[in-house]
N, C-alpha and C positions, 0 to 999 in steps of 0.2 A: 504493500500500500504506500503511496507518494504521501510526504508531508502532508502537503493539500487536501486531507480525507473533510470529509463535510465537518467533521469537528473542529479540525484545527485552520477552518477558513475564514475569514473576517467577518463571513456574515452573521456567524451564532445563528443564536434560536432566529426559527421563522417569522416572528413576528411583536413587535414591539408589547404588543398584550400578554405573550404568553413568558418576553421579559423578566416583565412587572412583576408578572403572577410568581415565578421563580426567586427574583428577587426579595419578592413579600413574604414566602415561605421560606426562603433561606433566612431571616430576618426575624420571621416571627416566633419559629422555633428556639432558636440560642436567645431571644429574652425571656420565652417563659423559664428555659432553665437556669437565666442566670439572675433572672426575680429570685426565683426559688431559693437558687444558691445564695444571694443576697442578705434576703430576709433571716436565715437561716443565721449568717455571719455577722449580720449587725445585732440581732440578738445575743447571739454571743455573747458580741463586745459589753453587754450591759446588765441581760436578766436571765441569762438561760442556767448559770451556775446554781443561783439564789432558787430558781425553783427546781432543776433536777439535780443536782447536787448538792441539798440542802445541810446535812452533816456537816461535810467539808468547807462547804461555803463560811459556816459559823464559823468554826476551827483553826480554819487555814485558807483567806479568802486569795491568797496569793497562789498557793495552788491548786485552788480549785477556776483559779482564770486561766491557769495554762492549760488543764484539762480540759475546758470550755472550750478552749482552742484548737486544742489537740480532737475534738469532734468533730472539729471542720477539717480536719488529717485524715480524720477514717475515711469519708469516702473515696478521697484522693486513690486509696490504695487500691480500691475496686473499679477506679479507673481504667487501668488497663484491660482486668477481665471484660468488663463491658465493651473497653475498643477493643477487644480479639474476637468477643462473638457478635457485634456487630458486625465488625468491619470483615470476617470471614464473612457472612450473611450478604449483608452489602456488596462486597465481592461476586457472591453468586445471585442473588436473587434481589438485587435493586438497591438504588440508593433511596426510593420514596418509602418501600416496604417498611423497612428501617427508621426513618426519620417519622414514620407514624408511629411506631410502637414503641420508640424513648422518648417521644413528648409522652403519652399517654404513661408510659411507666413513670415519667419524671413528676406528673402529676399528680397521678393517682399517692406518688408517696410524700409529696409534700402537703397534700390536703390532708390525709390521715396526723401531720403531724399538727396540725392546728386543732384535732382531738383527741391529741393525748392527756390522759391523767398525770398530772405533776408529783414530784417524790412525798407532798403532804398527801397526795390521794391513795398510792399502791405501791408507796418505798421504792427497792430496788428495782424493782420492773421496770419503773419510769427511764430512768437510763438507759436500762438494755434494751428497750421500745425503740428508742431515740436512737439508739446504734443503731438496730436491724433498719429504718427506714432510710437513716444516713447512708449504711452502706445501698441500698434499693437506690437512692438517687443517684451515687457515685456511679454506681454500676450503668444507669442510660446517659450519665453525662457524657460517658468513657465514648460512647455511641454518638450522640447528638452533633458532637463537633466536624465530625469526621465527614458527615452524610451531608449538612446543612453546606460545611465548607467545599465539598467536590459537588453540590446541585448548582453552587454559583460558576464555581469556577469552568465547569465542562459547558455548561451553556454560552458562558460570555466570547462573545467578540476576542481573537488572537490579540490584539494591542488593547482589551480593554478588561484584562483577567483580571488585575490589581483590583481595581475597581468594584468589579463584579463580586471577586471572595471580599472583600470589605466590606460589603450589606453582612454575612454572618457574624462579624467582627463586631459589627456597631452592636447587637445586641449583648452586648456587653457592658456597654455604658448607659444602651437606652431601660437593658433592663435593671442597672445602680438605680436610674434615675425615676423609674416605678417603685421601683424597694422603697430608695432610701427618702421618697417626696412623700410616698402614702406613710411611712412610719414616723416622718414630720408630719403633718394633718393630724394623724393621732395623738402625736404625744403634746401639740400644742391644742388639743382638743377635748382633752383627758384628765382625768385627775391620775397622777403617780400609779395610786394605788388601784383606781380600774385599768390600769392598761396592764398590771403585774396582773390581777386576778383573769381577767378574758379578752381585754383589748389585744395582747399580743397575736392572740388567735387568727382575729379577722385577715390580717396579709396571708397567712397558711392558707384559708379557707377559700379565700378571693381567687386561688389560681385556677380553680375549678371553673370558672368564668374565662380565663387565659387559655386554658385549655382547649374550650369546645372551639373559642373564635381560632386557635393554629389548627386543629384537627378541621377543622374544614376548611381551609385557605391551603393546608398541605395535602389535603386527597384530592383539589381540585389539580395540583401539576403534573406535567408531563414527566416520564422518568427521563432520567439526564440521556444526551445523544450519543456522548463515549457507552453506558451502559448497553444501549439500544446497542449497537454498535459488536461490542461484546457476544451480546446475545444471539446476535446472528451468525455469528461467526464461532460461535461456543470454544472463545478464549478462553473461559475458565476449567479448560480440561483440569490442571491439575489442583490441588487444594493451594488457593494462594497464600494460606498460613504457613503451611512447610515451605513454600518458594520463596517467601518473602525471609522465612528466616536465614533458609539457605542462601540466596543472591543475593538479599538486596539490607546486610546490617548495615552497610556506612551511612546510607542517607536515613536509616532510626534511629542511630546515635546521633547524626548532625543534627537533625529535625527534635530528639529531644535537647541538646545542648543552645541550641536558635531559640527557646523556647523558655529557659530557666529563669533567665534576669527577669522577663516580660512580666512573667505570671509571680515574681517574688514581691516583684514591687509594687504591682498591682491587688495584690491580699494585703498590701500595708492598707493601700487605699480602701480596698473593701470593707476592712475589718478590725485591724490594729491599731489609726488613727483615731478611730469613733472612740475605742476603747479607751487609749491614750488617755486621749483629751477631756473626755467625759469622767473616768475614774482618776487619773493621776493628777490631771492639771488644773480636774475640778471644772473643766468650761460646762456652758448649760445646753443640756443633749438638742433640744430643739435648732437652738446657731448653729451648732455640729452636722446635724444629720441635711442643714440647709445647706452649707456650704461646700457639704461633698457632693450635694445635688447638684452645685453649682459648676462641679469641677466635671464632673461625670458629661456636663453638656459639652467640655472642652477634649473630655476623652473621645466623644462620638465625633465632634470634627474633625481633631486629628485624627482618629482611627482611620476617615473616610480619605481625610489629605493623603495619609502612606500609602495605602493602596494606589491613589490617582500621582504621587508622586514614584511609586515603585514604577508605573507603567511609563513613565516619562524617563528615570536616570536609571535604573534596572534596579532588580527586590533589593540586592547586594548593600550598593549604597546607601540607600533607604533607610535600610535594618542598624545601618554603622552611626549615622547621625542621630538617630532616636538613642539607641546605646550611650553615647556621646554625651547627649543631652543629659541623663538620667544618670551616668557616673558623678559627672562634673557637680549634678544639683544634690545630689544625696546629702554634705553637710551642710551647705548651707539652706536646704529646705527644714531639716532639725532644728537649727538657729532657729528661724521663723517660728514656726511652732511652740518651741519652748516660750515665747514671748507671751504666750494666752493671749494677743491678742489674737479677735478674729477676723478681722481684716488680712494680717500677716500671715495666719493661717490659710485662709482662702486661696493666698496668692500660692505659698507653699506647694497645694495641693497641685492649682493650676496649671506650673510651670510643669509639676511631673508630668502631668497629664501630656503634656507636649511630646516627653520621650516614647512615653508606653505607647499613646498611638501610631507615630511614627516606626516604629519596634512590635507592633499588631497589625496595621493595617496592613502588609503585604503578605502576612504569613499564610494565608489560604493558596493565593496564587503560585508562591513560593514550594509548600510544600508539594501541591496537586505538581506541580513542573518536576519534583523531584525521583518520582517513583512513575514505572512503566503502568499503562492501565490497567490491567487484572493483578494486583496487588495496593491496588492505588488509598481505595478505602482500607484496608488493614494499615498499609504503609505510613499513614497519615494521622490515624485514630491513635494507635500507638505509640510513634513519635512524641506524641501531643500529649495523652497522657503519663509518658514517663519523667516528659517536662515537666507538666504539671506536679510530678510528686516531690521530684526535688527542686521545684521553684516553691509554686504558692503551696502544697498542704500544709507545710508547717512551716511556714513563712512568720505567720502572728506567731505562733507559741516561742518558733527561736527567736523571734523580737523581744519578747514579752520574757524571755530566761535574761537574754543577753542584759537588757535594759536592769531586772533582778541584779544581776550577779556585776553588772559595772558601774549602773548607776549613771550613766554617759549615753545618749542616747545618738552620738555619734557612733556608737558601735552596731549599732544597726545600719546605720550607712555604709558602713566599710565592709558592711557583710555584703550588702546588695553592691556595693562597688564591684566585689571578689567576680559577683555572679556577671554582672556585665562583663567581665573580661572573660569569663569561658565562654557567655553567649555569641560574643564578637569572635570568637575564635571558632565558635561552629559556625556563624555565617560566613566568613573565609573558607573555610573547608569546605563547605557546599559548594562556592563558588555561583556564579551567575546561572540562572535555570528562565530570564527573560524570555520568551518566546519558544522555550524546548515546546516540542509535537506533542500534542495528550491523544495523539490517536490512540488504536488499540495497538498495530504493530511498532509504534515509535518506539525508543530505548529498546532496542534488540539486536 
């Protein structure tokens, strides 16, 4: 097959409607699960110890925050399983197949947690509830990224991939900024003590509303045209999990190593700043939870600029100035912070926000270019989540020791510093992947 296979030719999808309709579903899926995941992490930061880990909380409220933290670890670890039977799944039998059934799984377990009984209702249970559902989410997120990221990218336009995988990317800031807007309304709408006994609930319960509107926006798309593709040609003779492990380990370690600083520094923002600033520094949770809202609208910008600048100077560069960015601001965004005030904060946040999108928005395109078609969703899903485990799962908890155990809250910059230098060092080793062929027989 010639480069030029109908996939890999400028015109993309057939028609600007059915676009839209790919772009909206690749969009809509990665905010409901990262509402989810959100909601899930700013509670953390504030009430979730106090009601399921009640003992400890009294006892030892310093270690019962890193185990609050270390909650938002556990799923990370079911990450990968989920992108290996996904992205095997995906592989053979669709990228839509897939991306309907970890919304719906990702749902269904974030609604059950907005009616759990708390450790005053059923003791120990309540934890081990909270775990089994944690890991049920981990396990469709391992999935969701991978499917939403290769619907944009194999559709779009050859010069306009960046772009395209940056609609999944955005739902990441657009879903902060659901999370973290609805749990300001509440908590400036609330007395203290109704939002601990049932307000917290209603953000868990609301997704079941998020839900049904992805599930129907995502069973209306067409499956991707590399799959179609595939399909006819019954590339997936061999299992592309054993292929992928046999041929194709450099570009899952690059892909997880491109991936670590992004996602470390972005759990600051998720989850360890609110923390912070609200328990340590004493600021008042409503200005907090506004101003990450605030910053989260500069993440979806740039998130959407990297993409549209990846397609202009190649992913490569792209990926090196956002890193750049985000090494450089690490102490002095601490300074800021440390200030209480919230002005100085706001900005703080802001300017990060600059690197992480710059340093997100191309990695759809990026990775989809790095791996041949019939391993492409495994390829990707797993990359992604092995990033994920040692970038963000324990991103807040090793903040939140380090900060313990020095006192200096530069040391957490110098952590995330470390990570930007091996991220920048897997976007090197990957090298330029602008324009590679996503046909099926490309890379071979």
């Amino acid at each position: 097959m010639t480069e030029t296979s109908r996939v890999d030719s400028e015109a993309g999808p057939s028609s600007k409607h059915e676009e839209r309709k790919v772009l909206a579903a690749t969009l809509v899926g990665t905010t409901i699960e990262w509402y989810d995941f959100f909601i899930f992490a700013q509670l953390t930061g504030t009430l979730l110890s106090p009601l399921f880990l009640a003992p400890l909380n009294e006892s030892n409220p310093g270690l019962a925050q890193i185990l609050s933290f270390a909650l938002i670890g556990i799923s990370f670890l079911f990450r990968p399983l989920g992108a290996v039977v996904a992205g095997h799944l995906g592989d053979r039998l669709g990228r839509k197949a897939m991306l309907v059934f970890t919304l719906l799984m990702m749902g269904a377990a974030t609604s059950m947690i907005g009616m759990l009984p708390t450790y005053a209702q059923i003791g120990v249970w309540a934890p081990i509830l909270l775990i089994i559902l944690r890991i049920a989410q981990g396990f469709s997120a391992g999935g969701e990224w991978g499917g939403a990221a290769l619907m944009a990218v194999e559709h779009a336009p050859k010069s306009r991939r960046g772009v395209f995988g940056a609609y999944p990317q955005i739902g990441v800031p657009v879903g902060m900024i659901l999370a973290t807007g609805l749990l300001f309304i509440l908590n400036s709408n609330m007395s203290k003590e109704d939002f601990a006994s049932w307000g917290w609930r209603v953000p868990f319960l609301l997704s079941i509303v998020l839900i049904v509107v992805g599930y129907l926006i995502r069973r209306a798309v067409a499956e991707s045209p590399v799959f179609q593709e595939m399909a006819a040609r019954k590339a997936e003779s061999r299992a592309p999990l054993s292929e992928l492990i046999r041929s194709h380990k450099r570009p899952v370690l690059y892909s997880t190593m491109i991936f670590i600083a992004n996602n470390a520094a972005g759990y600051l923002l998720i989850a360890f700043f609110i923390s912070y600033a609200t328990r340590t520094l004493k600021m008042p949770v409503p200005e907090i939870l506004l101003a990450t809202t605030l910053a989260s609208f500069g993440w979806l910008i740039f998130t959407l600029a990297g993409g549209w600048l990846s397609d202009r100077i190649g992913r490569v560069k792209t990926f090196l100035i956002g890193y750049a960015i985000i090494f450089v601001w690490m102490i002095p965004m601490f300074a800021l912070i440390d200030t209480r005030n919230i002005w100085l904060y706001g900005v703080a946040l802001f300017v990060l926000t600059i690197g992480l999108g710059l340093s997100y928005g191309p990695m759809s395109a990026m990775y989809a270019e790095m791996f041949p078609a019939n391993v492409r969703y495994s390829g990707i899903s797993i990359g992604y989540a092995f990033g994920a485990i040692l970038g963000g799962a324990f991103a807040a908890t090793i903040a939140e020791t380090l900060l313990q155990s020095t006192k200096w809250t530069g040391s957490i910059g110098i952590y995330i510093m470390i990570l930007c230098v091996i991220s920048a060092v897997g976007v090197l080793l990957a090298k330029e992947t602008k324009g590679n062929p996503l046909g099926v027989s490309s890379h071979h």
